[in-house]
C-alpha angles and dihedrals in degrees: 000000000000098000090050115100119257082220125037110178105180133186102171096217098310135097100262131058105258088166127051136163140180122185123192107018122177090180139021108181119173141187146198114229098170143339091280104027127059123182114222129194133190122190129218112222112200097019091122090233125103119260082351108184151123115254130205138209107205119186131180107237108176114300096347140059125230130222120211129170106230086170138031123207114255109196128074097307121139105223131185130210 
């Protein structure tokens, strides 16, 4: 499991994120910002860097929903994709 990103962000060859993971949160903290679009944070515990995390925009768009980073991790995290 060690040599697995703690963060695994996956296209699959399209346009929009269909495959996201997040390994090792301390925190995941989310928010309404309207009726179509929620904010989501998760948290990286042991990175060495202050309220360190990767942050998502999520909208309803029809019948899906659509994954965007808004924010990348800064500390030590070994991210794919």
């Amino acid at each position: 499991m060690a040599d697995r990103p703690r963060v695994s962000l996956d296209r699959s060859g399209g346009l929009h994120l269909d495959d996201v993971s997040v390994r090792d949160v301390s925190l995941v903290h989310a928010e309404m910002l309207t009726k179509r679009r929620l904010w989501m944070s998760c948290y990286l515990e042991g990175t060495g860097v202050e309220g360190d995390r990767v942050t998502f925009m999520i909208t309803a768009s029809g019948n899906r929903l659509v994954f965007e980073v808004d924010e990348r991790p800064e500390g030590t995290v070994s991210v794919e994709g």
